[in-house]
C-alpha positions in Angstrom: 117.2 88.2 110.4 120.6 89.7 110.9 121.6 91.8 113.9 120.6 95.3 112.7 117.2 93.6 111.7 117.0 92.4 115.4 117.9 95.5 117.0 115.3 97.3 115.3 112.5 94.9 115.8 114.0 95.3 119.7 113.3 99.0 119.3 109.9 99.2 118.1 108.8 96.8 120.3 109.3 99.2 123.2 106.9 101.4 122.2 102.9 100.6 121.9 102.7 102.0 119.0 105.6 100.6 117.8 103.7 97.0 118.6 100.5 97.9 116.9 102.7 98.7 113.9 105.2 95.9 113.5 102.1 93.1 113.8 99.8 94.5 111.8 102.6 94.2 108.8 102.5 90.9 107.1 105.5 90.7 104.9 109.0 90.3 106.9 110.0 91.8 104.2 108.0 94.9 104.3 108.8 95.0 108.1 112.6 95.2 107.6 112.3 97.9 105.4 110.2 100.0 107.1 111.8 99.8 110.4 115.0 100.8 108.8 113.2 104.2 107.0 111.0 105.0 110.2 114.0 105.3 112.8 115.9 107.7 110.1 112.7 109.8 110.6 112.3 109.6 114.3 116.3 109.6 114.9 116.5 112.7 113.1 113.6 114.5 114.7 114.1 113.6 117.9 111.5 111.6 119.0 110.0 107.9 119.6 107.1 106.4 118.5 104.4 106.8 121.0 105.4 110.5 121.0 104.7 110.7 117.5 101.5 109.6 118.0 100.8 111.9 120.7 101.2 114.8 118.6 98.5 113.5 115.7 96.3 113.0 118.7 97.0 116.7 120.0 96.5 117.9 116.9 93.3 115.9 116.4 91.8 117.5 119.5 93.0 121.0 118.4 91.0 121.6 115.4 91.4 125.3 113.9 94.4 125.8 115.6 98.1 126.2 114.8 99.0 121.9 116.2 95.9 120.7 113.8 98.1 119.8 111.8 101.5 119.5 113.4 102.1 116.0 112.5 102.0 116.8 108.9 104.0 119.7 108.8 106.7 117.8 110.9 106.7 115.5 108.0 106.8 117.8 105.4 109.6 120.0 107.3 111.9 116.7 107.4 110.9 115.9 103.8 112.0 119.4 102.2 115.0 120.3 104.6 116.4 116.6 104.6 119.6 116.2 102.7 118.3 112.5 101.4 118.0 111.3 98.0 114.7 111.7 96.2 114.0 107.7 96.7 114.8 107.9 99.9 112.8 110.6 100.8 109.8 108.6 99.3 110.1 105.8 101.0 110.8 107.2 104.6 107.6 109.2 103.8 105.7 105.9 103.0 107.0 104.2 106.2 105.9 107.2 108.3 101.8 107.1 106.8 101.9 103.3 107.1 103.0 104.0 111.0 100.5 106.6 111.6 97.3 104.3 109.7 98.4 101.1 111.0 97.7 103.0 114.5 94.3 104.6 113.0 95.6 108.0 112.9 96.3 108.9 109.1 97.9 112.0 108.2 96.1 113.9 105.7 96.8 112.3 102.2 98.6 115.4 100.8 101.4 115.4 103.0 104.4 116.4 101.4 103.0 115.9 98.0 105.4 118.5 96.4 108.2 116.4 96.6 110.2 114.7 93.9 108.8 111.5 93.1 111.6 109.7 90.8 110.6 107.8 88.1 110.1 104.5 88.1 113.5 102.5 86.5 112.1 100.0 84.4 114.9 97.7 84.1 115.1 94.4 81.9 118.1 92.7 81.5 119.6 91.0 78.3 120.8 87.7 77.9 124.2 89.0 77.8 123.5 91.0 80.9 122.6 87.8 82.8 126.1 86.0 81.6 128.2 89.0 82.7 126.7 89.1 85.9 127.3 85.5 86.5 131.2 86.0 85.1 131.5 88.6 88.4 129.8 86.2 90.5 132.0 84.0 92.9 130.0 82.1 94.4 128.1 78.7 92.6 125.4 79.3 94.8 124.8 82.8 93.6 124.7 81.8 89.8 122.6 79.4 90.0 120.4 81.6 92.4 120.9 84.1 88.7 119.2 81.7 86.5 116.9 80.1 88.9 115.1 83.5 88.7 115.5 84.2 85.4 113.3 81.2 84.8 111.3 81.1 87.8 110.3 85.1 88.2 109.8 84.7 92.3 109.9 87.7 94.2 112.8 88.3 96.8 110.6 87.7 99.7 109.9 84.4 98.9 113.3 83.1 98.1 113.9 82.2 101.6 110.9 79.9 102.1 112.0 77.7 98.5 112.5 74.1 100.1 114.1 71.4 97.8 110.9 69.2 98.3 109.2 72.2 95.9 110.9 70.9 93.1 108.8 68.5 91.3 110.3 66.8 88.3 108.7 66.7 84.8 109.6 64.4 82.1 111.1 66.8 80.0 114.9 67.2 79.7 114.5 71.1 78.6 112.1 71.9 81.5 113.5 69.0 84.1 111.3 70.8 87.2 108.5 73.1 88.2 107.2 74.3 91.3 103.4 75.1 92.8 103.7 77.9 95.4 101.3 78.8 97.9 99.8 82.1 98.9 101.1 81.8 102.1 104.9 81.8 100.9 104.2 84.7 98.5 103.8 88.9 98.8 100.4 89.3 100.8 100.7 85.8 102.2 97.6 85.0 100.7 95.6 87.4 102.4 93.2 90.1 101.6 93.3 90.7 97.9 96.2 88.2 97.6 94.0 85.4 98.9 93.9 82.9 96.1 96.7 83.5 94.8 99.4 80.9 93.6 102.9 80.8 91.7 103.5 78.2 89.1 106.8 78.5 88.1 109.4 76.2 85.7 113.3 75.4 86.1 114.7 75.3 82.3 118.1 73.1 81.8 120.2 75.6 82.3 119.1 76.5 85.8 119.2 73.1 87.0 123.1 72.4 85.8 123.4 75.5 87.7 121.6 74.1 91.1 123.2 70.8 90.8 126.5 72.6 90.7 125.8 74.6 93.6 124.3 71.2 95.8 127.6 69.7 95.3 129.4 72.9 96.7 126.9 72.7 99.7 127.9 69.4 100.4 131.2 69.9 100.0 131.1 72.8 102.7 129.4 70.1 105.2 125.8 71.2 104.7 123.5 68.6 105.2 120.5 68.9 103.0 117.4 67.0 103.3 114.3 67.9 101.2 113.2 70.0 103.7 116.0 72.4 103.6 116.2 76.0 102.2 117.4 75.9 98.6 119.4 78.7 99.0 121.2 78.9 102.1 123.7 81.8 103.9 127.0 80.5 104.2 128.4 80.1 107.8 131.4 78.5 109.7 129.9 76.4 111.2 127.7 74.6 108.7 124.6 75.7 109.8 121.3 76.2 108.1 120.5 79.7 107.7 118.2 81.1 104.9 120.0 83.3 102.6 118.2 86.6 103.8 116.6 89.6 100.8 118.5 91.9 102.3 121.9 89.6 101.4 121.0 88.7 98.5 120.4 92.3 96.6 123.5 93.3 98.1 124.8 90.7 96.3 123.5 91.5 93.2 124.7 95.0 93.7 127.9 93.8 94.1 128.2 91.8 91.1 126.6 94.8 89.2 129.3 97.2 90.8 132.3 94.6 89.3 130.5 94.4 86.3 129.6 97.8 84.9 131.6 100.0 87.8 128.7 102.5 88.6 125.8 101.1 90.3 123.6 104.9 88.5 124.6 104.1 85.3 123.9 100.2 85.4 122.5 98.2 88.0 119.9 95.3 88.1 118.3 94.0 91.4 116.6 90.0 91.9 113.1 92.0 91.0 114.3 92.9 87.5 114.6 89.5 86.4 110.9 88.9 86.8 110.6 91.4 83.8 113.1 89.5 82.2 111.1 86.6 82.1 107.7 87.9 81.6 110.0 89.8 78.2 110.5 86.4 77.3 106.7 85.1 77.8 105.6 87.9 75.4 107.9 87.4 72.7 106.6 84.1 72.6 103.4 84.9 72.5 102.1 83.3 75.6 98.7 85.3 76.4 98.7 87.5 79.7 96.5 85.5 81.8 98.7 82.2 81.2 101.4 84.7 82.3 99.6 86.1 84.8 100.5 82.8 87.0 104.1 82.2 86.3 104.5 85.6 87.4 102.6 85.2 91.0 99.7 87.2 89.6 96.1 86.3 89.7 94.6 85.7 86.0 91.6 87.5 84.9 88.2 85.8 83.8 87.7 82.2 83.8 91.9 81.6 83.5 91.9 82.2 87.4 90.6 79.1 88.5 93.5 76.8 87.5 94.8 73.7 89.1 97.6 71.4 89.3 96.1 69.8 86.4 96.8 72.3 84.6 100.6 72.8 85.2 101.2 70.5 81.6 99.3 73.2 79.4 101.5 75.8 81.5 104.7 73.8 80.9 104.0 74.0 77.2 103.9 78.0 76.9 107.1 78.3 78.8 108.4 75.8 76.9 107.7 78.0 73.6 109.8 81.0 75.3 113.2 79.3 76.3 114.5 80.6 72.8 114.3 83.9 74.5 115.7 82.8 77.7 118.7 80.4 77.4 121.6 82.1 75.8 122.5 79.6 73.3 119.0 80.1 71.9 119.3 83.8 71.4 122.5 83.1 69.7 120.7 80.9 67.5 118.0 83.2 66.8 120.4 86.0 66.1 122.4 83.5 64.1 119.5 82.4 61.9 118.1 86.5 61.9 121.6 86.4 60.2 121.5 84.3 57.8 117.9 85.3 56.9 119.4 88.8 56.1 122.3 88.0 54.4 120.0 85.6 52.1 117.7 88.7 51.5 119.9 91.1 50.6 121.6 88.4 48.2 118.4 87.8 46.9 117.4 92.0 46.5 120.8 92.0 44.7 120.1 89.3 42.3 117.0 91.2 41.3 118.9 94.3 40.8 121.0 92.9 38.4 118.2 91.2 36.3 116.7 94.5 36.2 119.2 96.3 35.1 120.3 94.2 32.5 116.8 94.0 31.5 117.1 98.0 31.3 120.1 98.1 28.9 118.4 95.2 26.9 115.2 97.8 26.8 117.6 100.8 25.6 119.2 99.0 22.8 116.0 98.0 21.7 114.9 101.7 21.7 118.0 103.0 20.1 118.3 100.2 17.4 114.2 101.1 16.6 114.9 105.1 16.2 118.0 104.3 14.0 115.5 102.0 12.1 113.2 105.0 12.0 110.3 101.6 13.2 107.9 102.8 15.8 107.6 100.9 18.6 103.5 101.8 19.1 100.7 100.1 17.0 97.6 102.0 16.3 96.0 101.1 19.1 99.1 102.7 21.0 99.6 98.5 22.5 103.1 98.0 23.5 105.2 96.0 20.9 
């Protein structure tokens, strides 16, 4: 974790409600980010944890008076006189209600339920968003971090907890690797409605040149690597292994974004928008969802949930049928052969034209050769001649 991570998880602590909180939070992930909205609440209002508490609990025993409900309206005053963005509003909101259920003392469910929800970005990169991303990218270890996702769709939580040993080789030179990934290691740690649940995942060509490349710059940093070690690592002076954190690597996507495109609200995309990326890709294929459904980290629906390891070939074999739609050389050949299949349309809707037309003129002389005849061009039985 890095230091403001630390000193948070130091502050909460303090405070037993703080403590109820922080363990009753499975994801890391989902830990750092709360802590971070929850102090901008209680820094701004002026109070700690426990004291938060104490005023649901006041207001709990002051029914049908003006504190019943002082909690909420605390919320709701920060919420509507807060100078924060929309997002941010939302997601200090949902920090605060996970604090006051985690401790059993929920707020009433429409707290604050006038503010501006943004909508939802739904961002999917192109192909040619992917390779200008990696152009602004310095680091090996962050391209090859770029197409590792865009073929295996895992969520930023569980990058850290990819071990080289994960990587099990196939014998096929297109797909050289997949992976099998425990609930443990992915969102919900395999608990609750997430209990089940695995990730099989593939590593397409491209993304293992781009993971060989970046071994060879661990190694020639002085990292040692042994199977297992953290795929991707934070780089330090002194060599030594560190995971490379969520928090690091979407700010380095939104650096490469801002070099790229040079306004993060006109054009940004985060680790998470690659997973669309590749589930795009499944689609076009044709790959049905519950085949997806896997790949993605999901559970599958019906009788498609109760797959195995044996089953990893079969999976293999869909995701091979997508790579056209995720390695860039094969969209240029699509787009290439959508070219040429144009090009011989219209040639061919041309051709016809000009058989038609001549056809017409051939039909007119006809006509004006019969009139100057004075022949008519009907029999009796008004048949075409």
């Amino acid at each position: 974790m890095s230091k403001m991570t630390d000193d948070l998880t130091a502050w909460i602590l303090q405070y037993n409600s703080g403590r109820v909180w922080f363990n009753k939070l499975v994801s890391q992930v989902t830990k750092c980010i709360y802590l971070k909205r929850f102090k901008i609440y209680c820094d701004s209002i002026g109070k700690n944890p426990d004291e938060l508490i104490d005023l649901k609990i006041d207001g709990q025993k002051s029914i049908g008076t003006t504190r019943e409900y002082q909690a909420e309206n605390l919320l709701e005053t920060f919420l509507s006189t807060s100078s924060l963005t929309s997002s941010m509003k939302v997601a200090v909101k949902t920090a605060v209600m996970s604090f006051y259920a985690k401790n059993r003392r929920r707020l009433e469910p429409d707290v604050a339920e006038n503010i501006d929800v943004p909508e939802s970005k739904k961002r999917c990169p192109t192909i040619n968003d992917l390779l200008e991303l990696e152009n602004h990218m310095p680091m090996l270890r962050d391209k090859a971090l770029l197409w590792f996702l865009s073929s295996a769709p895992f969520r930023i939580g569980t990058i850290p907890k990819l071990k080289w040993n994960d990587l099990r080789p196939t014998d096929d030179k297109d797909v050289p690797y997949y992976l099998i990934i425990e609930g443990a290691r992915l969102k919900g740690s395999g608990k609750g409605k997430y209990k089940g649940v695995k990730q099989i995942a593939f590593l397409h060509s491209l993304a293992v040149q781009k993971l060989e490349a970046y071994k060879k710059e661990l190694e020639r940093k002085g990292y040692s690597i042994t199977d297992d070690t953290p795929i991707f690592l934070a780089y330090r002076h002194q060599c030594g292994i560190k995971d490379y954190s969520p928090f690091s690597v979407e700010g380095m996507f939104a650096n490469a974004c801002l070099n790229a495109w040079h306004d993060l609200e006109k054009k940004r995309f985060s680790p998470h928008d690659l997973r669309s990326f590749v589930q795009s890709a499944l689609e076009n294929a044709g790959v049905n969802p519950n085949i997806i459904a896997p790949i993605l980290g999901h559970k599958a629906k019906g009788v498609d949930q109760h797959y195995s390891d044996h089953d990893v070939e079969d999976f293999r074999e869909k995701f091979r049928t997508a790579l056209p739609y995720l390695l860039p050389e094969s969209v240029e050949h699509l787009k290439s052969e959508v070219e040429r299949t144009k090009i011989r349309y219209e040639q061919q809707l041309e051709s016809q034209q000009s058989e038609i037309k001549q056809l017409a003129q051939q039909q007119h002389k006809i006509i004006v050769w019969a009139i100057k005849q004075g022949i008519s061009l009907e029999s009796d039985d008004k048949e075409e001649t």
